[in-house]
DSSP file (Angstrom, degrees, kcal/mol; ACC not computed):
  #  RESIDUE AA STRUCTURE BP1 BP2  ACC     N-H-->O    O-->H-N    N-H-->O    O-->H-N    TCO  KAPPA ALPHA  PHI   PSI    X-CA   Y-CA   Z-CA
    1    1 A X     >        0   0    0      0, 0.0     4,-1.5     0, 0.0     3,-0.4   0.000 360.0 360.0 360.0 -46.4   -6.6  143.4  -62.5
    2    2 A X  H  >  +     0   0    0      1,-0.3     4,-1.6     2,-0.2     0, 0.0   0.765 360.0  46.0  23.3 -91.7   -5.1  143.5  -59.0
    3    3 A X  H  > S+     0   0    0      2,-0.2     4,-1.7     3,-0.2    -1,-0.3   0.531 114.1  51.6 -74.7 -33.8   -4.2  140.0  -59.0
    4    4 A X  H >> S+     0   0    0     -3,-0.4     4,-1.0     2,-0.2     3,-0.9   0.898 110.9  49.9 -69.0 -86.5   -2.5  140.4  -62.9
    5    5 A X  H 3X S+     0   0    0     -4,-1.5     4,-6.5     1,-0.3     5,-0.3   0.660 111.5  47.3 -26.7 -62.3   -0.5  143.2  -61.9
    6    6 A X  H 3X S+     0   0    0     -4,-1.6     4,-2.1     2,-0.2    -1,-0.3   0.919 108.4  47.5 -57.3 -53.1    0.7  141.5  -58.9
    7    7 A X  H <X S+     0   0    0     -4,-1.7     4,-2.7    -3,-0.9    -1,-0.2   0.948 113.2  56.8 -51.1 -54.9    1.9  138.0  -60.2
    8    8 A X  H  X S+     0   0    0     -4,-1.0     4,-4.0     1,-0.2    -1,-0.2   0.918 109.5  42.0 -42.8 -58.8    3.6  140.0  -62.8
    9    9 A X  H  X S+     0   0    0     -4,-6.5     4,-1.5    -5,-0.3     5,-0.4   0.983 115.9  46.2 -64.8 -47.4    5.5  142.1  -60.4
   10   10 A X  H  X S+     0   0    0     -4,-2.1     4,-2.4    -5,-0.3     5,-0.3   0.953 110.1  54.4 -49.9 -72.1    6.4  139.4  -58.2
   11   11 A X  H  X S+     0   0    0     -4,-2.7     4,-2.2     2,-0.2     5,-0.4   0.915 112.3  51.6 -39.8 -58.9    7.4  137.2  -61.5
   12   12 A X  H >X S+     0   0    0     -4,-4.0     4,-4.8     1,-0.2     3,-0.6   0.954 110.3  41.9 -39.2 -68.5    9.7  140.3  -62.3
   13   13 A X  H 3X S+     0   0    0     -4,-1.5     4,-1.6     1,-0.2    -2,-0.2   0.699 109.5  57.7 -70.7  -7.3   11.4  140.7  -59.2
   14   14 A X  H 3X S+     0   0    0     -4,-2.4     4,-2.1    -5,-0.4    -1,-0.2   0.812 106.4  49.2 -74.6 -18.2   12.0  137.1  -58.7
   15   15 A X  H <X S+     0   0    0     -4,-2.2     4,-1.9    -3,-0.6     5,-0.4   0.955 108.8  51.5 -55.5 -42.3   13.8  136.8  -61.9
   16   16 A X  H  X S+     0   0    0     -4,-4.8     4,-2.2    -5,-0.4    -2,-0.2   0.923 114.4  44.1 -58.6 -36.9   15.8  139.8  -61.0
   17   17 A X  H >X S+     0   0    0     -4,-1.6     4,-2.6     1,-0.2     3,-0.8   0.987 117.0  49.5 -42.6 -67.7   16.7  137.8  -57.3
   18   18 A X  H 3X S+     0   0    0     -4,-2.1     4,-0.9     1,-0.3    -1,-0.2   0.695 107.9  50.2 -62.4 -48.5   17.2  134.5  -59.4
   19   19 A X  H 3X S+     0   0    0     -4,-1.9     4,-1.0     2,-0.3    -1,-0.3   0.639 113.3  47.7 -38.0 -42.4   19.7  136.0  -62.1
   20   20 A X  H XX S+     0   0    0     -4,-2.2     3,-1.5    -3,-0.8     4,-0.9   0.980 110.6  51.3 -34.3 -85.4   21.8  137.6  -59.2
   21   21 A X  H 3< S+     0   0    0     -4,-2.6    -2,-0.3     1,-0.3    85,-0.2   0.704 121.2  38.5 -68.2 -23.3   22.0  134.3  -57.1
   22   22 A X  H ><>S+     0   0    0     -4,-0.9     3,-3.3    -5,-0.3     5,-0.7   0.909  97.2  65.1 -94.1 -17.1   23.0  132.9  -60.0
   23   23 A X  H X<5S+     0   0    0     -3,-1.5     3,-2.0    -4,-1.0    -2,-0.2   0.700  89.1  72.6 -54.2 -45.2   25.3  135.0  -62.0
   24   24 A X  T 3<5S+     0   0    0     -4,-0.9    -1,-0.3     1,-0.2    -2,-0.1   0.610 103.3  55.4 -52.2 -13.2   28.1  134.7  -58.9
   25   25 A X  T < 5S-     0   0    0     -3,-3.3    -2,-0.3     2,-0.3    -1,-0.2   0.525 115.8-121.7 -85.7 -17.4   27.9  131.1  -60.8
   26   26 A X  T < 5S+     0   0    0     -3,-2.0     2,-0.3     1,-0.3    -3,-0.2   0.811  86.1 103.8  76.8  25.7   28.6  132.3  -64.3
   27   27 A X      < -     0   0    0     -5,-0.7    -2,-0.3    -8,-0.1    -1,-0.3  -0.989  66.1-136.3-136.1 156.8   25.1  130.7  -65.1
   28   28 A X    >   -     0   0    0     -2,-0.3     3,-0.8    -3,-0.1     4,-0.3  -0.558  35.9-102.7 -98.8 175.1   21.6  132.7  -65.6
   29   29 A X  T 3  S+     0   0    0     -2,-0.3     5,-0.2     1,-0.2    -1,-0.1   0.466 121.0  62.2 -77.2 -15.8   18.8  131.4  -64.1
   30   30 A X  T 3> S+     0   0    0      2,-0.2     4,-1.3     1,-0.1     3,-0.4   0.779 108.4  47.0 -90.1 -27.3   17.4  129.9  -67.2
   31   31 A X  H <> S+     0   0    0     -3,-0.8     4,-0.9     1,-0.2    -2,-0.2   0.486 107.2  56.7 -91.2  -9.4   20.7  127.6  -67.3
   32   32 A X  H  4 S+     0   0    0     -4,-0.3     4,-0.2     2,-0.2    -1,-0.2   0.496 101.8  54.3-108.7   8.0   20.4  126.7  -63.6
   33   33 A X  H >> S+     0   0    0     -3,-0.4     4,-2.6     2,-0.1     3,-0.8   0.652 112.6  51.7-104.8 -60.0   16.5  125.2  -64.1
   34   34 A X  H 3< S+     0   0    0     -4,-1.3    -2,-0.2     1,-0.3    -3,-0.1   0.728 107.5  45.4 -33.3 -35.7   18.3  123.0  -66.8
   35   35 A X  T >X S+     0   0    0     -4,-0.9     4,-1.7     1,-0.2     3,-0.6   0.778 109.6  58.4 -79.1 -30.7   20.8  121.8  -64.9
   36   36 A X  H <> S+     0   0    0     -3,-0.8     4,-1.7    -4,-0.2    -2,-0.2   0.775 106.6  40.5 -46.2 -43.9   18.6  121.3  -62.6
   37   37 A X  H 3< S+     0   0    0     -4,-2.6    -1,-0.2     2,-0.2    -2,-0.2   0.262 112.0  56.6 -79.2   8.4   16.3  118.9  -64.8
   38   38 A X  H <4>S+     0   0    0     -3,-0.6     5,-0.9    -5,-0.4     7,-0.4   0.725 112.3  52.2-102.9 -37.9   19.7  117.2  -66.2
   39   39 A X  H ><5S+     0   0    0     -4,-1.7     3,-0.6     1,-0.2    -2,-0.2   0.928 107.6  46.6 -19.4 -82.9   19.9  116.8  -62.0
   40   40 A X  T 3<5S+     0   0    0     -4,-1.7    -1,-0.2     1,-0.3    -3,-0.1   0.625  99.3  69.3 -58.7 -30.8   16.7  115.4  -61.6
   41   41 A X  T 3>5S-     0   0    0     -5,-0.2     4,-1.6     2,-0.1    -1,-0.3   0.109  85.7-150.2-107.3  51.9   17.3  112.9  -64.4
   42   42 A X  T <45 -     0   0    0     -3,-0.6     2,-2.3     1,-0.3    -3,-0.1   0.502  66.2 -40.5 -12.1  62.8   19.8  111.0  -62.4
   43   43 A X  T  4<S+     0   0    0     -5,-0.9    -1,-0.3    -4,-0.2    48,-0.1  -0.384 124.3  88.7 115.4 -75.2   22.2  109.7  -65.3
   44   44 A X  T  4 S-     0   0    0     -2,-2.3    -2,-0.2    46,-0.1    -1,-0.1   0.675  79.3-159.8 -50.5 -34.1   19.5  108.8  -67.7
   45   45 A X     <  -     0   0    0     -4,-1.6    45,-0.2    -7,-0.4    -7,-0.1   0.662  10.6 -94.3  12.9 171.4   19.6  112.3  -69.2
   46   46 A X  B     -A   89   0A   0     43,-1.0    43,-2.1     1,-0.3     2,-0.2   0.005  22.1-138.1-120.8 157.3   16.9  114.7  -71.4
   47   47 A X     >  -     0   0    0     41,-0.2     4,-0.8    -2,-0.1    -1,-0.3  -0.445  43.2 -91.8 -96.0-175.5   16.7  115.1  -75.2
   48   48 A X  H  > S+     0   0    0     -2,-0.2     4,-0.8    39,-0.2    14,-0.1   0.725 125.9  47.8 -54.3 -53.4   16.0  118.8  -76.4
   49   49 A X  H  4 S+     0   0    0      2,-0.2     4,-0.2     1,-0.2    -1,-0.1   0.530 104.8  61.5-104.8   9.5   12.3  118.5  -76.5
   50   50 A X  H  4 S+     0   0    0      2,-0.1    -2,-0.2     3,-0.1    -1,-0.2   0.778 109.5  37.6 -79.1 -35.7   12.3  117.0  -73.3
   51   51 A X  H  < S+     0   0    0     -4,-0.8     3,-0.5     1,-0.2     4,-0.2   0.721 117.9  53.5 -83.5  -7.3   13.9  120.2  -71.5
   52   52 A X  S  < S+     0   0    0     -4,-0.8    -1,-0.2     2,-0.2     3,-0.2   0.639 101.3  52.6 -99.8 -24.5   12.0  122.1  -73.6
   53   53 A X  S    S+     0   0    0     -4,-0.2    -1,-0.2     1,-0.2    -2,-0.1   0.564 121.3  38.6 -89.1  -2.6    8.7  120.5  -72.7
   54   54 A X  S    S+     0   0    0     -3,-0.5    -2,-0.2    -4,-0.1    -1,-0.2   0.394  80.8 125.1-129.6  10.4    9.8  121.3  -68.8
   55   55 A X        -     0   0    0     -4,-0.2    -3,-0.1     1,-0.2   -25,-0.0  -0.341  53.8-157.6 -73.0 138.0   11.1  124.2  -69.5
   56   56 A X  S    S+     0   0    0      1,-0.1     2,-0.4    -2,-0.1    -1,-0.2   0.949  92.9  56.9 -91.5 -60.7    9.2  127.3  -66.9
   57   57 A X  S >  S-     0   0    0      1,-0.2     3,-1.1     2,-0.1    -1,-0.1  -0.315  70.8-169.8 -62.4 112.8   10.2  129.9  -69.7
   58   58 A X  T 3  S+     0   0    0     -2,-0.4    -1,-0.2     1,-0.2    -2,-0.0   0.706  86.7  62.4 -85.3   2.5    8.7  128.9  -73.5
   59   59 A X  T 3  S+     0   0    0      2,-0.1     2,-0.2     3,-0.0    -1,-0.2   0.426  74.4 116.1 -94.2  15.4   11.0  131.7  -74.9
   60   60 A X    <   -     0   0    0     -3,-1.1     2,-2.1    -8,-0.1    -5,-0.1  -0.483  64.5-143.4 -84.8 124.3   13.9  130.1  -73.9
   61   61 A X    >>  -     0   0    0     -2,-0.2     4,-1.8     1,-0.2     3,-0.5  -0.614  23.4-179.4 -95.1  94.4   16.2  129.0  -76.8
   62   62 A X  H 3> S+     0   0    0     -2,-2.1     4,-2.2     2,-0.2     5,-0.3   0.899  73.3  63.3 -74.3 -24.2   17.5  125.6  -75.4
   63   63 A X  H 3> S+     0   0    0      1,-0.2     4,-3.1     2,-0.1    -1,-0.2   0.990 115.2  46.8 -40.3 -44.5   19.9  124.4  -78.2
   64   64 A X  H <> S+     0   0    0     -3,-0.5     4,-1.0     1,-0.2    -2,-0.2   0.743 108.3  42.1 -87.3 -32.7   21.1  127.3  -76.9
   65   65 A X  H >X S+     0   0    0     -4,-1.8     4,-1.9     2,-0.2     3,-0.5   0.955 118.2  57.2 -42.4 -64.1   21.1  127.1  -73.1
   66   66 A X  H 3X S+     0   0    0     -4,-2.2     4,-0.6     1,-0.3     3,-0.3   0.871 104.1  47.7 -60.0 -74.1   22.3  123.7  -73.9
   67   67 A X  H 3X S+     0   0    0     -4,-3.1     4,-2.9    -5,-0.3    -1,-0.3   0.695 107.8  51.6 -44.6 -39.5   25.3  124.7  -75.9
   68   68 A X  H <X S+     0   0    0     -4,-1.0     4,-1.5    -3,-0.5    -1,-0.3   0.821 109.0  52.3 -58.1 -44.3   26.6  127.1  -73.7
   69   69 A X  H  <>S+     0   0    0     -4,-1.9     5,-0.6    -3,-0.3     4,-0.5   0.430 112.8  43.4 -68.3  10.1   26.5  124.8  -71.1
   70   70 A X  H  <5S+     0   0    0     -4,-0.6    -2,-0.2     4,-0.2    -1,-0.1   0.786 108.7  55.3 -89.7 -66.8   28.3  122.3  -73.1
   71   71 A X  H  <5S+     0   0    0     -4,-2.9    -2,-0.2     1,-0.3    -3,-0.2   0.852 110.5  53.6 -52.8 -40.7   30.7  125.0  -74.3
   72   72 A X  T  <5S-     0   0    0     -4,-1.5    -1,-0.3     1,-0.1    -2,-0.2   0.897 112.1-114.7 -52.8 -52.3   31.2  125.5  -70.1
   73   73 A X  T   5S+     0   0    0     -4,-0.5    21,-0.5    -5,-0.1    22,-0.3   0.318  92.5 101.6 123.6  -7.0   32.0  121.9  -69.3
   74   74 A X  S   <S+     0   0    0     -5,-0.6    18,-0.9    20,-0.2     2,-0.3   0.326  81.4  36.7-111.7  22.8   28.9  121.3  -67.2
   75   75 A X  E     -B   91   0A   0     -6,-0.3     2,-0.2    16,-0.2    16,-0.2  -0.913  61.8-167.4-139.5 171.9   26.8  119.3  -69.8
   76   76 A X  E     -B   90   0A   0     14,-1.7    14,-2.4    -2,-0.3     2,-0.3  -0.878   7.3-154.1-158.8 144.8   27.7  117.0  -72.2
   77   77 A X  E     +B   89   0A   0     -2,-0.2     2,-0.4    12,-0.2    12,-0.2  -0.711  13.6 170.5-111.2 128.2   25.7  115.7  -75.1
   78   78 A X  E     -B   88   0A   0     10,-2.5    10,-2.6    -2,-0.3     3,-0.1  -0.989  42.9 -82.0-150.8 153.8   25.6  112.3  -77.3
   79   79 A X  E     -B   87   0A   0     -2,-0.4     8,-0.2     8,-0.3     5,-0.1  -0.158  48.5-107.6 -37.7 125.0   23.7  110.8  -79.6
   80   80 A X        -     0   0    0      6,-1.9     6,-0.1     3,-0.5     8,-0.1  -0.195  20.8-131.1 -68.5 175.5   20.7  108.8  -78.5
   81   81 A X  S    S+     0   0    0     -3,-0.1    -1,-0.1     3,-0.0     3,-0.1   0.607 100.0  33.5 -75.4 -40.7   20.7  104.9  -78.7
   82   82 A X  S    S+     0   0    0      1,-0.2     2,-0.5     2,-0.0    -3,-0.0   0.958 125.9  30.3 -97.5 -53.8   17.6  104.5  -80.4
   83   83 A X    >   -     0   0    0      1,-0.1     3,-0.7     4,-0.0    -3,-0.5  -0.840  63.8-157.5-115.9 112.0   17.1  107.3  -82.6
   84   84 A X  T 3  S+     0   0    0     -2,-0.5    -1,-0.1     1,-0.3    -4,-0.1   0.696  90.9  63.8 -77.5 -16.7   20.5  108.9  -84.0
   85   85 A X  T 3  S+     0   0    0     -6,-0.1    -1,-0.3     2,-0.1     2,-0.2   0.604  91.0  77.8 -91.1 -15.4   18.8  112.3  -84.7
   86   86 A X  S <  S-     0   0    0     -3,-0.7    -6,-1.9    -6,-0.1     2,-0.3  -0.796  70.0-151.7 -93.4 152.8   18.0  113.0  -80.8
   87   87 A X  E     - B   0  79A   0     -8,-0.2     2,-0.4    -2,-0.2    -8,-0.3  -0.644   3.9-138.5 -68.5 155.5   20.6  114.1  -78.8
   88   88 A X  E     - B   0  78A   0    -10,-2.6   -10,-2.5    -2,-0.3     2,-0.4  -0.937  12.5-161.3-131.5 130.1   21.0  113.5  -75.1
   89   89 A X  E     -AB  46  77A   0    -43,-2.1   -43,-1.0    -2,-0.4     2,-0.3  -0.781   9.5-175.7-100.1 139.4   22.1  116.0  -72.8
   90   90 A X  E     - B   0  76A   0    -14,-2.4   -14,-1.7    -2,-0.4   -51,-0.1  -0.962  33.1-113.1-152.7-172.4   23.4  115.3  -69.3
   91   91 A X  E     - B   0  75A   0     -2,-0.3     2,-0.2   -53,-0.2   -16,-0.2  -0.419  39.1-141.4-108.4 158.7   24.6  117.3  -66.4
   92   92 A X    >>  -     0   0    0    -18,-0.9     3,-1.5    -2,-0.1     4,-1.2  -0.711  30.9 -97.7-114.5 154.5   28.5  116.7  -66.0
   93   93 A X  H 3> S+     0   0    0      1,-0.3     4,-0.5     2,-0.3   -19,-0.1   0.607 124.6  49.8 -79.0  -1.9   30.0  116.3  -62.6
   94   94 A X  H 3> S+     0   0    0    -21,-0.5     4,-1.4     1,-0.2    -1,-0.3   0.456 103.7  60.9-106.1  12.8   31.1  120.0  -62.7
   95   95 A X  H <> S+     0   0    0     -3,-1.5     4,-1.0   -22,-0.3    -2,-0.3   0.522 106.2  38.4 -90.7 -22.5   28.1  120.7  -63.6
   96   96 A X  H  X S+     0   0    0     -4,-1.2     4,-1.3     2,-0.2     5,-0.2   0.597 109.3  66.9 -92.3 -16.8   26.4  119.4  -60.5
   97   97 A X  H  X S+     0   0    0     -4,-0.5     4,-1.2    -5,-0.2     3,-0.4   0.990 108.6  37.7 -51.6 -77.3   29.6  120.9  -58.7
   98   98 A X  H  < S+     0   0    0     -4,-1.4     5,-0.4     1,-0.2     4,-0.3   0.914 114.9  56.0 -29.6 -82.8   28.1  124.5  -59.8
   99   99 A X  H >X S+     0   0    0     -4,-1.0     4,-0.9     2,-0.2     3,-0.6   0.718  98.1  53.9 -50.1 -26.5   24.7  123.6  -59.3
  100  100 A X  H >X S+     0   0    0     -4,-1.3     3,-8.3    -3,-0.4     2,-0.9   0.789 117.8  47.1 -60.6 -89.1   24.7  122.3  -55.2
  101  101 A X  H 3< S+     0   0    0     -4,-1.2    -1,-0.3     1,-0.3     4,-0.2   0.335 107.4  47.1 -69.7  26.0   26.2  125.7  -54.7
  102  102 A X  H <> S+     0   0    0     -2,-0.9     4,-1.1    -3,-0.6    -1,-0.3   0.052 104.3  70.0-107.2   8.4   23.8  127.9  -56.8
  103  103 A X  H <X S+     0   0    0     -3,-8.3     4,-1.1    -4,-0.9    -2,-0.2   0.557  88.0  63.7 -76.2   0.6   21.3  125.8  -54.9
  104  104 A X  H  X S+     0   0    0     -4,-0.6     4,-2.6     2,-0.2     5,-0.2   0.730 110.4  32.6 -75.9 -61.7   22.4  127.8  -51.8
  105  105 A X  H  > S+     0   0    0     -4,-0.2     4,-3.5     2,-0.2     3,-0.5   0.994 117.2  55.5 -87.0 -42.7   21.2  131.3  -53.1
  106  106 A X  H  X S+     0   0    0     -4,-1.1     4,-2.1     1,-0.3     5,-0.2   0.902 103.4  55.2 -44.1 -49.8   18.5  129.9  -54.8
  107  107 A X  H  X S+     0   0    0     -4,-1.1     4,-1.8     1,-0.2    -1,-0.3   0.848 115.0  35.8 -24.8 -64.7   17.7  128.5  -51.7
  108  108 A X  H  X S+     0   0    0     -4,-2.6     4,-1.3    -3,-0.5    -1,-0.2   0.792 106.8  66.8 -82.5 -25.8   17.7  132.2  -49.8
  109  109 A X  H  X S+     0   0    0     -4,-3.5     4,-1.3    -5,-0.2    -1,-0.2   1.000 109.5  39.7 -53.2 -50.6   16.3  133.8  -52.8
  110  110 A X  H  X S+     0   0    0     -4,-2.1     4,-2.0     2,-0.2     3,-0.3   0.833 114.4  47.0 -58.7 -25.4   13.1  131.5  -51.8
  111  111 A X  H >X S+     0   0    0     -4,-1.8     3,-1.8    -5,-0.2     4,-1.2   0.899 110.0  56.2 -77.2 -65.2   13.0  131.8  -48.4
  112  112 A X  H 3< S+     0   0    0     -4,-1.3    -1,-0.2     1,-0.4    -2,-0.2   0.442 116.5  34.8 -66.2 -11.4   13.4  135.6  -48.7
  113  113 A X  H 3< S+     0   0    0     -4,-1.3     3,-0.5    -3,-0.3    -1,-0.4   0.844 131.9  36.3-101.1 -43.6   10.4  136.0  -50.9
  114  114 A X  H X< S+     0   0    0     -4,-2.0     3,-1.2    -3,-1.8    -2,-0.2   0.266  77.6  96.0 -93.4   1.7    8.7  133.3  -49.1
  115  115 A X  T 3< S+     0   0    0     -4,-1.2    -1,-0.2     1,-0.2    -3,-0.1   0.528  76.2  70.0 -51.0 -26.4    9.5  133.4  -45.8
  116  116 A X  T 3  S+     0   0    0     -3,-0.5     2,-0.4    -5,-0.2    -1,-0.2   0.774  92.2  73.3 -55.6 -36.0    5.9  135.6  -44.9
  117  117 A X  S <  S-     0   0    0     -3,-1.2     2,-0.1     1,-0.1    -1,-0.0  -0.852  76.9-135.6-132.0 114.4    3.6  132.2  -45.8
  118  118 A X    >>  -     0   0    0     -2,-0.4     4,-1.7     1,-0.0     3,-0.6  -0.352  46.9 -85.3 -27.9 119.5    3.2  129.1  -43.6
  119  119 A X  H 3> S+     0   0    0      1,-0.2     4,-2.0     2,-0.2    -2,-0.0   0.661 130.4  49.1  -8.3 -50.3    3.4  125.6  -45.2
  120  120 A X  H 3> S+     0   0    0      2,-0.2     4,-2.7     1,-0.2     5,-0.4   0.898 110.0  48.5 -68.7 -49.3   -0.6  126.0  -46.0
  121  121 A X  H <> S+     0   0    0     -3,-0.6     4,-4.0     1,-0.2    -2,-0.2   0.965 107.8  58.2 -61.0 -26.9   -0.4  129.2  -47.4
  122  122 A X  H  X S+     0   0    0     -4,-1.7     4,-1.9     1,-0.2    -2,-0.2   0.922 113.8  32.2 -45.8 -53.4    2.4  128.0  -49.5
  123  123 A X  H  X S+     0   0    0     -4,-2.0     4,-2.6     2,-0.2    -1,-0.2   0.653 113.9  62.0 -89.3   5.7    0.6  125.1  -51.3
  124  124 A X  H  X S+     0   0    0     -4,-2.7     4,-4.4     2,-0.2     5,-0.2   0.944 112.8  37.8 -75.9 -42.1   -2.8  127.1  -51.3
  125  125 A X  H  X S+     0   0    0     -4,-4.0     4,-1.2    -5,-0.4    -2,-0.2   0.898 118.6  48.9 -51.5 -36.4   -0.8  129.9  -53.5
  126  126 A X  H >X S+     0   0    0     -4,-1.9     4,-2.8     2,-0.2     3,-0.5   0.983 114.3  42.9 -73.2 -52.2    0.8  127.2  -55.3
  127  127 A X  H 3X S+     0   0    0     -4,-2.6     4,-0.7     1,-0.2    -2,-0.2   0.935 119.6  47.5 -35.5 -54.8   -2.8  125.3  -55.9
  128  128 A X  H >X S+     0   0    0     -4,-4.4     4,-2.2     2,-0.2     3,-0.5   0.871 110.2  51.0 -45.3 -49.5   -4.1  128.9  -56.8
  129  129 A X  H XX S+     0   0    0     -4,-1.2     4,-2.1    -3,-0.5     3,-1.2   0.974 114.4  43.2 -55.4 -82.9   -1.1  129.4  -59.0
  130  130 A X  H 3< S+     0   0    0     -4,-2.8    -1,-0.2     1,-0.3    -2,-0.2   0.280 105.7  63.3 -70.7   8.0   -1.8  126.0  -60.8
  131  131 A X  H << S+     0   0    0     -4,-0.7    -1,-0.3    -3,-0.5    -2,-0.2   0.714 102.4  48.6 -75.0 -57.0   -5.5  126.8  -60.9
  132  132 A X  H << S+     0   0    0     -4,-2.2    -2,-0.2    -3,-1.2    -3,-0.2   0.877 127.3  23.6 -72.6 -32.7   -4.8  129.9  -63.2
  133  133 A X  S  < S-     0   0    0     -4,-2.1     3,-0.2     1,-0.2    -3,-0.2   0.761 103.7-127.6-101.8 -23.4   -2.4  127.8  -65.8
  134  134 A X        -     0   0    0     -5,-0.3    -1,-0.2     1,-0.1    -2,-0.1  -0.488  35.0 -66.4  98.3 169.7   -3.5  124.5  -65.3
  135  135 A X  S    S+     0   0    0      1,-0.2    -1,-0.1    -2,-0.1    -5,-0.1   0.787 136.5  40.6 -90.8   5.1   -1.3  121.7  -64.6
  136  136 A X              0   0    0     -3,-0.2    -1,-0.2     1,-0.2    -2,-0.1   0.609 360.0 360.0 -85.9 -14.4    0.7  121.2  -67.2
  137  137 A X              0   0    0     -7,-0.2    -1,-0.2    -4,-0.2    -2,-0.1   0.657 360.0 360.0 -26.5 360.0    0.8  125.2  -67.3
């Protein structure tokens, strides 16, 4: 019970951290792992049930994410090439503008929770982590 209690609190207050460090962006935290995976997908950009399949939250409405960040200027969306029914969303260059600097606080939100734990403790908690969910968790 211990060990539930605790991830839980720790998973609370690091949203609250990560929804501060990002909110000085005008983005929540849920919009800044997306832009982050539109990041990560250098150009090519993600369909819908691609961000959704990499998504950390599964309650996360991403049409919705999506749209707002559209409606912002820091994604932008077209129709795929093979399949006319998918969209593809991808991160816009003021949309990577935002994101370098809400990687800044993200940044010190992690060290500041994680700053306690040496490189080994790091990936044994992360191993541990992915032990309890799996790895696709």
């Amino acid at each position: 019970m211990r060990a539930l209690v605790g991830v839980l609190v720790v998973a609370d207050q690091l949203t609250a951290a990560l929804d501060t460090a990002c909110a000085g962006f005008g983005i929540t935290h849920f919009q800044y792992n997306v832009l982050r995976m539109l990041r990560g997908a250098k150009g090519t950009g993600l369909s819908r049930r691609e961000i959704e399949a990499r998504i950390i939250s599964r309650s996360a409405d991403v049409t919705r994410l999506v749209d707002r960040l559209i409606k912002r200027g820091l994604v932008e969306r077209e129709r795929g090439a093979e399949d006319r029914r998918t969209s593809i969303a991808r991160v816009t260059t003021a949309g990577e503008e935002v994101l370098a600097k809400a990687d800044l606080s993200v940044n010190r939100v992690r060290m500041q929770y994680f700053a306690g734990l040496d490189r080994a403790e790091l990936t044994m908690l992360g191993d541990l982590l992915e032990a309890v969910v799996g790895p696709e968790g």
